[in-house]
Short mmCIF file of the C-alpha atoms (twelve columns), coordinates in Angstrom:
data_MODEL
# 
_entry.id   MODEL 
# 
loop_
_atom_site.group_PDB 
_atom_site.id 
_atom_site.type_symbol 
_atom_site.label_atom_id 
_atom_site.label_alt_id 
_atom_site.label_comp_id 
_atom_site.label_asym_id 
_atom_site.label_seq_id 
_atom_site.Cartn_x 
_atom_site.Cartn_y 
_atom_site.Cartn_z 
_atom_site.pdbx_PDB_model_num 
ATOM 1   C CA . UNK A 1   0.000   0.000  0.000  1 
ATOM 2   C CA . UNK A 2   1.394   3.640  -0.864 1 
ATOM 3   C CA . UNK A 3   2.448   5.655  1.743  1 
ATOM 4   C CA . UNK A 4   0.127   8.383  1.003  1 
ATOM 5   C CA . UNK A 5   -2.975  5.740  1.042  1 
ATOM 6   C CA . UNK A 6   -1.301  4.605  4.695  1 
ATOM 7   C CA . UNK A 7   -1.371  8.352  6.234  1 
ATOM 8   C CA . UNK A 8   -4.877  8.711  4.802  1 
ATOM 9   C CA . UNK A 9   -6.165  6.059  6.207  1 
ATOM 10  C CA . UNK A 10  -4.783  6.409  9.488  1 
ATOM 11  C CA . UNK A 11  -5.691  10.205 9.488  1 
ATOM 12  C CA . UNK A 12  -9.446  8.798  8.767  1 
ATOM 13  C CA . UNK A 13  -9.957  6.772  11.525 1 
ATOM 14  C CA . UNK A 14  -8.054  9.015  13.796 1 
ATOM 15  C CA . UNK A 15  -10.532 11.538 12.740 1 
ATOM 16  C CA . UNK A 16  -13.262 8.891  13.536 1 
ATOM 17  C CA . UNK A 17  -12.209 7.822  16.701 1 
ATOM 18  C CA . UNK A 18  -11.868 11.446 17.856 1 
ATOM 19  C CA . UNK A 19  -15.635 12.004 16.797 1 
ATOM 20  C CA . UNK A 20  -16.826 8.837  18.788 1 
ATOM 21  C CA . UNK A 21  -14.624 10.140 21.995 1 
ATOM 22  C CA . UNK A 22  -15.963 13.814 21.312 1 
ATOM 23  C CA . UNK A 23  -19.805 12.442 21.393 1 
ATOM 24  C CA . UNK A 24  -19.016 10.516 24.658 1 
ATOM 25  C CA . UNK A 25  -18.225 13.288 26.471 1 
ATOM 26  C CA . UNK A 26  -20.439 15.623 24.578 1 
ATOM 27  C CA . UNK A 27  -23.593 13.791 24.925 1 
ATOM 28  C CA . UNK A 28  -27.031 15.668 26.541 1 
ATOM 29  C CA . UNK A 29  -29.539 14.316 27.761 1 
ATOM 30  C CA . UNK A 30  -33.486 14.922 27.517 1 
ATOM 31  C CA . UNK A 31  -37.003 13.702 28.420 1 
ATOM 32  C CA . UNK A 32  -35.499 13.337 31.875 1 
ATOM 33  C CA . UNK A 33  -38.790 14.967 33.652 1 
ATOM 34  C CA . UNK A 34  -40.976 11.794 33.773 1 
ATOM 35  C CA . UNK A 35  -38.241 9.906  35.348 1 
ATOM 36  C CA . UNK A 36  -37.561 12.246 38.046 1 
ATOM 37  C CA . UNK A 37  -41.174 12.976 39.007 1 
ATOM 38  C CA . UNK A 38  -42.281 9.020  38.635 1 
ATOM 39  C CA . UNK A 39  -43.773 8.023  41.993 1 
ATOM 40  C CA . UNK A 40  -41.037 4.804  41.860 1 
ATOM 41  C CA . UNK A 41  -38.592 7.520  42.145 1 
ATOM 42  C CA . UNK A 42  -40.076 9.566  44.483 1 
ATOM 43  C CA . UNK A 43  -40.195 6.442  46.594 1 
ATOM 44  C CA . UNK A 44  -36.442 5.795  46.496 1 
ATOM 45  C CA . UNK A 45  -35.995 9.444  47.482 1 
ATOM 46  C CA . UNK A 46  -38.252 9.341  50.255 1 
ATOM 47  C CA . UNK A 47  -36.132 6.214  51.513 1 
ATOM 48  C CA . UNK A 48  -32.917 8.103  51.651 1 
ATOM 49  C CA . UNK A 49  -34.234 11.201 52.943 1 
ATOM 50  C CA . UNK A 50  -35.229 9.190  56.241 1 
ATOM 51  C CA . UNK A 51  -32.487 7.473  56.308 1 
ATOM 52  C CA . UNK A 52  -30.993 7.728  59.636 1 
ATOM 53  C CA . UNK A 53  -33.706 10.047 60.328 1 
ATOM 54  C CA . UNK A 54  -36.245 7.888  61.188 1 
ATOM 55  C CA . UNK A 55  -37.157 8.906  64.861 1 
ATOM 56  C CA . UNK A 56  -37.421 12.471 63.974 1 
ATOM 57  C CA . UNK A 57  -40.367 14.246 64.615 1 
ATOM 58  C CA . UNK A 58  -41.336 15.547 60.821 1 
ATOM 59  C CA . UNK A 59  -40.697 12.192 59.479 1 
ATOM 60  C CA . UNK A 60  -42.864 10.556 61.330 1 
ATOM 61  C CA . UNK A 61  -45.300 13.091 60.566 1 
ATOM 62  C CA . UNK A 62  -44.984 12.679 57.157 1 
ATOM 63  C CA . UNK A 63  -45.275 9.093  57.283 1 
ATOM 64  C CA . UNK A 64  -49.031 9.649  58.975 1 
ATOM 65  C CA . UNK A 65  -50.069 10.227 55.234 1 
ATOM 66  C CA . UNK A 66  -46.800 9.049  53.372 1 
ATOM 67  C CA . UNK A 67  -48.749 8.156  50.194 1 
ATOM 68  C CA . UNK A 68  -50.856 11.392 50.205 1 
ATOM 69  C CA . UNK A 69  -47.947 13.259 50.124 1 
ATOM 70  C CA . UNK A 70  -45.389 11.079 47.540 1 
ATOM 71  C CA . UNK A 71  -48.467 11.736 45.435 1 
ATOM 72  C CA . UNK A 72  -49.194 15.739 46.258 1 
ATOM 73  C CA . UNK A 73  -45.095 15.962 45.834 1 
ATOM 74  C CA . UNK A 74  -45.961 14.054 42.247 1 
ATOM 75  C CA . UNK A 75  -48.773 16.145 40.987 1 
ATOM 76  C CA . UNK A 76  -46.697 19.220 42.239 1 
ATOM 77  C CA . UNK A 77  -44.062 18.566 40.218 1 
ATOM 78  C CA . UNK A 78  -46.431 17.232 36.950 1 
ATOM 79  C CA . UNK A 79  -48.170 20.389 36.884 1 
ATOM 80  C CA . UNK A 80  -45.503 22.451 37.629 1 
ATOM 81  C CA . UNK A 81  -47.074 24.408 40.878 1 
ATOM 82  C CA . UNK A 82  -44.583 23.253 43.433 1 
ATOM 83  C CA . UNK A 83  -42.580 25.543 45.204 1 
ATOM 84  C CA . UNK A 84  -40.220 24.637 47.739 1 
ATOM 85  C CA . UNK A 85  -41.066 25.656 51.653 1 
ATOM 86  C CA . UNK A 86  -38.796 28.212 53.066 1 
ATOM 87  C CA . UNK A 87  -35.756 27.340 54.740 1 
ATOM 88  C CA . UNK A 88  -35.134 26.980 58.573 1 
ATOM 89  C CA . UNK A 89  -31.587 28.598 59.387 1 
ATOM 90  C CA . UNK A 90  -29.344 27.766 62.530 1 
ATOM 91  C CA . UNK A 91  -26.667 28.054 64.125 1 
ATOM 92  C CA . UNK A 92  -23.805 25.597 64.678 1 
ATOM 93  C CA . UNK A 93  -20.320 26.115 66.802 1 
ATOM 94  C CA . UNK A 94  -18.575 23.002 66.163 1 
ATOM 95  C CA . UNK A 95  -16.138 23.263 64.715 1 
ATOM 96  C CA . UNK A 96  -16.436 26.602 64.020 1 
ATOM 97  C CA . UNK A 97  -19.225 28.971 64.179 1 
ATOM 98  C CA . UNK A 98  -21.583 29.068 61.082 1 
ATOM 99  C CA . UNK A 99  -24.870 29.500 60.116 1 
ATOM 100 C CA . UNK A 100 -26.921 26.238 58.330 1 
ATOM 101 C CA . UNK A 101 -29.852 26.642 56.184 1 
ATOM 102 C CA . UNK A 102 -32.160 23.745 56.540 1 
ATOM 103 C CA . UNK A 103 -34.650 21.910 54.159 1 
ATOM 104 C CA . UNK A 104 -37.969 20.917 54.092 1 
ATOM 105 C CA . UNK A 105 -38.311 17.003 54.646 1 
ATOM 106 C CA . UNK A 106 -40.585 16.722 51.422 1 
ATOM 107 C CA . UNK A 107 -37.786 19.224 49.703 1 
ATOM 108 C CA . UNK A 108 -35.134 16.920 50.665 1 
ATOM 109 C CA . UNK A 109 -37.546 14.140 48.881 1 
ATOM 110 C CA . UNK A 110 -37.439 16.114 45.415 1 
ATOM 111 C CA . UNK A 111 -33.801 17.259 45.910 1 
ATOM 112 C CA . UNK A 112 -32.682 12.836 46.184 1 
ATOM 113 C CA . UNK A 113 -35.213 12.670 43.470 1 
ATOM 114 C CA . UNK A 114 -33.071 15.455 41.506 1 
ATOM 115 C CA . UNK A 115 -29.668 13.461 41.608 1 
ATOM 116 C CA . UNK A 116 -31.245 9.978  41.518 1 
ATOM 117 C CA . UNK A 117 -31.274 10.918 37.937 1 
ATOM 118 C CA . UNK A 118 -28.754 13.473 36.891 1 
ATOM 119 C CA . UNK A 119 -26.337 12.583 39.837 1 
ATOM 120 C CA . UNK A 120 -24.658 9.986  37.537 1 
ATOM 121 C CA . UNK A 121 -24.727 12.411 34.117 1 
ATOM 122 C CA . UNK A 122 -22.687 14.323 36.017 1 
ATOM 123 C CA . UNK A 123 -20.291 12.110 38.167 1 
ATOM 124 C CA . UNK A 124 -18.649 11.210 35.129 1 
ATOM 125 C CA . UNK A 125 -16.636 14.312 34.746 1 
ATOM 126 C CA . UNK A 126 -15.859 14.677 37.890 1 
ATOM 127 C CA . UNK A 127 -12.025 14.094 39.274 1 
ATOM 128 C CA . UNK A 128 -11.068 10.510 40.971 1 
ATOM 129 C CA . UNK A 129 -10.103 12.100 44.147 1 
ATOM 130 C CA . UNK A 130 -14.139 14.551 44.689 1 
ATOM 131 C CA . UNK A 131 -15.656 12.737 47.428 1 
ATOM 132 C CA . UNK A 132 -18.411 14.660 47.719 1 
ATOM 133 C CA . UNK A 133 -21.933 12.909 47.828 1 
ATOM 134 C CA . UNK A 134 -20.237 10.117 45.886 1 
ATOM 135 C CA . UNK A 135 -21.383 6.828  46.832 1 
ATOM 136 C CA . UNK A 136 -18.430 4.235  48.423 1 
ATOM 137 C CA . UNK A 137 -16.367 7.353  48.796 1 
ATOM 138 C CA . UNK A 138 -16.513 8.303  52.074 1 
ATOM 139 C CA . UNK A 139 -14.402 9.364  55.118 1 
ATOM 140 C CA . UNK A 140 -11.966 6.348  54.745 1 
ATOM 141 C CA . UNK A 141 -12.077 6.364  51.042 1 
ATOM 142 C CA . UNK A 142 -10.673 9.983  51.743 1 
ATOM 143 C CA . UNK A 143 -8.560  9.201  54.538 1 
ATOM 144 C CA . UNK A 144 -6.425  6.635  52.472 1 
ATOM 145 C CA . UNK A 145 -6.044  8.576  49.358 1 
ATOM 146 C CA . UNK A 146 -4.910  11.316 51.282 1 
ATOM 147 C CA . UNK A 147 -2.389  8.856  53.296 1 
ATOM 148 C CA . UNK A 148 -1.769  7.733  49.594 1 
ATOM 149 C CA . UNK A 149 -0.330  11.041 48.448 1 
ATOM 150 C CA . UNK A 150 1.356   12.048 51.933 1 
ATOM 151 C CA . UNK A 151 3.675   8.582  51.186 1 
ATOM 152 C CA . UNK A 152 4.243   9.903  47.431 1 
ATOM 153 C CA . UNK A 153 5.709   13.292 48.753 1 
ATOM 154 C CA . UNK A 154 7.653   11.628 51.880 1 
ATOM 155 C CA . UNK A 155 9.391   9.680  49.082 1 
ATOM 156 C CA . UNK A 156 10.446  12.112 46.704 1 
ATOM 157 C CA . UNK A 157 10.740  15.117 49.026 1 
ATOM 158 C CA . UNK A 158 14.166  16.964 50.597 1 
ATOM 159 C CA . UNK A 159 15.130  15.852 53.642 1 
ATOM 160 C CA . UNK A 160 14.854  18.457 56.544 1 
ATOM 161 C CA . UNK A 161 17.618  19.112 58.684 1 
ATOM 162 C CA . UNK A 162 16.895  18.149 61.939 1 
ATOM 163 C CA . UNK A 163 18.452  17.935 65.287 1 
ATOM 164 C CA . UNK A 164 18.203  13.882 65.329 1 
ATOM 165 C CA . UNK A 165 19.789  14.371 61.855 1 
ATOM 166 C CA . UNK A 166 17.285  11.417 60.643 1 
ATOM 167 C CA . UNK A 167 16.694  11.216 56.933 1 
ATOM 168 C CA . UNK A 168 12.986  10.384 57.571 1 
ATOM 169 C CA . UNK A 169 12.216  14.427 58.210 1 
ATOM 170 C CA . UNK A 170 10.817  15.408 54.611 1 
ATOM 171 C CA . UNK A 171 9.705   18.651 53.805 1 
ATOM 172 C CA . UNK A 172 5.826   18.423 52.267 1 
ATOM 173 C CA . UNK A 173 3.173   20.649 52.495 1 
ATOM 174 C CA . UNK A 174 -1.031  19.932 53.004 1 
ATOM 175 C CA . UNK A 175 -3.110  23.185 51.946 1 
ATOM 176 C CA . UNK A 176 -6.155  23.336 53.846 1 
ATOM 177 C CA . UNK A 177 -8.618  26.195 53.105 1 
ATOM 178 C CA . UNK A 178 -11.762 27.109 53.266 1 
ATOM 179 C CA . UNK A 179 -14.014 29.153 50.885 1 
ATOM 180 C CA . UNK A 180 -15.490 32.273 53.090 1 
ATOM 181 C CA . UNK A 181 -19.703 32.308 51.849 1 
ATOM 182 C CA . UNK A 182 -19.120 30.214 49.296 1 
ATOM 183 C CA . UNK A 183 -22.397 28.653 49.080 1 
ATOM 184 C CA . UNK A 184 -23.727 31.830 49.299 1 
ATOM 185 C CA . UNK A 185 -22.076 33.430 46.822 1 
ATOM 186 C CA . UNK A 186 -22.235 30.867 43.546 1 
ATOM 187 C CA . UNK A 187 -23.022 32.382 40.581 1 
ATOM 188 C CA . UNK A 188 -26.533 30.328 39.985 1 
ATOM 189 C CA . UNK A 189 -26.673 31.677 36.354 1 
ATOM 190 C CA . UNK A 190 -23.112 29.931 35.578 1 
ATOM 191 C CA . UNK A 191 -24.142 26.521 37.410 1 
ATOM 192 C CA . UNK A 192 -27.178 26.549 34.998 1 
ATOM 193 C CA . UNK A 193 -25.158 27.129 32.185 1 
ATOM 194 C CA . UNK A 194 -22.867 24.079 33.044 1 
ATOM 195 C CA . UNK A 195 -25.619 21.748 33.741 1 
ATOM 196 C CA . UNK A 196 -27.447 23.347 30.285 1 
ATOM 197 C CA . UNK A 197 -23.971 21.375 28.852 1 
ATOM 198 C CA . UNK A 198 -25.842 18.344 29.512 1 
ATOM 199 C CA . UNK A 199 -29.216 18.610 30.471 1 
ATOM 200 C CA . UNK A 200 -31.736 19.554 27.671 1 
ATOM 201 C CA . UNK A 201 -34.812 18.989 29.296 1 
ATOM 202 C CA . UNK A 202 -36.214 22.002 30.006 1 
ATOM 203 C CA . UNK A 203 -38.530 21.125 32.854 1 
ATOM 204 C CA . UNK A 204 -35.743 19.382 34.791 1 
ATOM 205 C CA . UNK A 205 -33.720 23.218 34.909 1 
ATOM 206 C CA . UNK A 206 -36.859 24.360 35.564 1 
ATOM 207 C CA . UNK A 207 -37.016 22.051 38.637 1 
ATOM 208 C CA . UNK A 208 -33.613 22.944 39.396 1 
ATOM 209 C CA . UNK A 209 -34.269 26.693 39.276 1 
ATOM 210 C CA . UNK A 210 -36.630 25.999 41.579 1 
ATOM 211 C CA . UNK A 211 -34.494 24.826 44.658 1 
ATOM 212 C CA . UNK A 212 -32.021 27.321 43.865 1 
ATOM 213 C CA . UNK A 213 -33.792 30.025 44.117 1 
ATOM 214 C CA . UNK A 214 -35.322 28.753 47.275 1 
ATOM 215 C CA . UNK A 215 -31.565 29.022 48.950 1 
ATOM 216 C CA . UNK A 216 -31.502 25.325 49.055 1 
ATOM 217 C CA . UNK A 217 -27.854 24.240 49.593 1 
ATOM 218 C CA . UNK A 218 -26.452 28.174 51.155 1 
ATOM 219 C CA . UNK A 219 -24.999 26.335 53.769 1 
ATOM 220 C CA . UNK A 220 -21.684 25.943 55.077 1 
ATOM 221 C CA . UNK A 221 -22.535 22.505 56.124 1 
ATOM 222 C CA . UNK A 222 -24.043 21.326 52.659 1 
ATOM 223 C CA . UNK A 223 -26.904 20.582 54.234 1 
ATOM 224 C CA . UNK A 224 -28.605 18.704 51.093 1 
ATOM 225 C CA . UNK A 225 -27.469 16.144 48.373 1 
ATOM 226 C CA . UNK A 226 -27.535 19.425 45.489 1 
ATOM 227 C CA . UNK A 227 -25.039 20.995 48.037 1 
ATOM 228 C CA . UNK A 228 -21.876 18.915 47.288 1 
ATOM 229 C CA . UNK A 229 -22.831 18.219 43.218 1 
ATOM 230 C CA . UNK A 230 -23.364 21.802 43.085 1 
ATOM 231 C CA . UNK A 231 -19.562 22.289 44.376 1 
ATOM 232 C CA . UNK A 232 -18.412 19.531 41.955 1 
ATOM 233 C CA . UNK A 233 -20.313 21.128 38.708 1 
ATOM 234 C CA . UNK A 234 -18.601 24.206 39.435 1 
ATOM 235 C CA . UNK A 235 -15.261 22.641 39.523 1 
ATOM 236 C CA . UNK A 236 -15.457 20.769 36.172 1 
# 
């Protein structure tokens, strides 16, 4: 085969596997709505809203008429008249003093409801390392990949001088910071413009418009499940 032939060729189905890759990543998504607001949805929200909550006093008051109101949450959402319940703020001092903005039980329901289905769209692009609402990435998950990189810099590091003149002081560095309001402060109109990247179904930024203009998720604590993919999008 001619060389010229041979770079064509490869050139063409370089061209075409950059085209598959590009509509990976690229891909949106639509016609989401239904599957959000389905009452088998709302069902597995409702389950990990209560979850270790199960003794508390406005659970078990919603649970008095738990299919009443997976179904008023339903038609709320089909006809597009809900509206999310204002927010109950206070304060906490551990371990450092800062002001929480609660949700709503049944707000909590739609916000589960929320990333049941886009949680996953969006997970994708996200780094290996974001723990944040990421499911078998918790605490120790974090603890060991930060253990993980502390070893990679005690290897390759300088060795400090020091008075026992041991070769296991290495100089490293851990950054730990914290954003001042930064929940507060988010841009909402850029967040909708990242998840508008993906999500073409009107009605579901709709929905989402919805519980951010509420406040939901202006908490230092991230006080719902949109709290920490919120803090991911924004990061992509």
């Amino acid at each position: 085969m001619p060389i010229g032939t041979t770079i064509w060729t490869t050139l063409t189905r370089t061209v075409e596997w950059l085209s598959q890759l590009a509509r990976t990543y690229m891909k949106t998504y639509s016609r989401l709505y239904k599957e959000i607001i389905s009452f088998e949805n709302l069902i597995i929200a409702y389950k990990k809203a209560r979850k270790g909550k199960t003794k508390k006093r406005y659970v078990i008051e919603f649970e008095k008429e738990l299919f009443c109101n997976l179904m008023a949450l339903h038609y709320e959402l089909k006809y597009k008249t809900y509206k999310p319940k204002s927010l109950v703020n206070f304060v906490l001092g551990d371990p450092k003093t800062r002001k929480i903005s609660k949700s709503d039980f049944r707000d909590r329901i739609i916000h589960h409801a929320i990333i049941n289905v886009i949680g996953g769209i969006f997970e994708k692009g996200f780094i290996y390392d974001s723990c944040a609402n990421q499911i078998g990435k918790g605490n120790l998950f974090a603890l060991r990949r930060f253990d993980k990189f502390k070893k990679k810099i005690t290897k390759n590091g300088l060795v400090a001088k020091n008075k026992f003149r041991d070769n296991n002081y290495v100089v490293g560095y851990c950054l730990k910071c914290d954003i001042k309001h930064y929940f507060e402060e988010v841009d909402h109109k850029i967040l909708i413009d990242i998840i508008r990247r993906k999500i073409k179904d009107e009605k579901v930024i709709w929905l989402i418009r919805q519980v951010l203009e509420n406040g939901a998720g202006k908490s230092g604590g991230g006080a719902n499940a949109i709290s920490q993919i919120r803090e991911c999008l924004l990061e992509i």
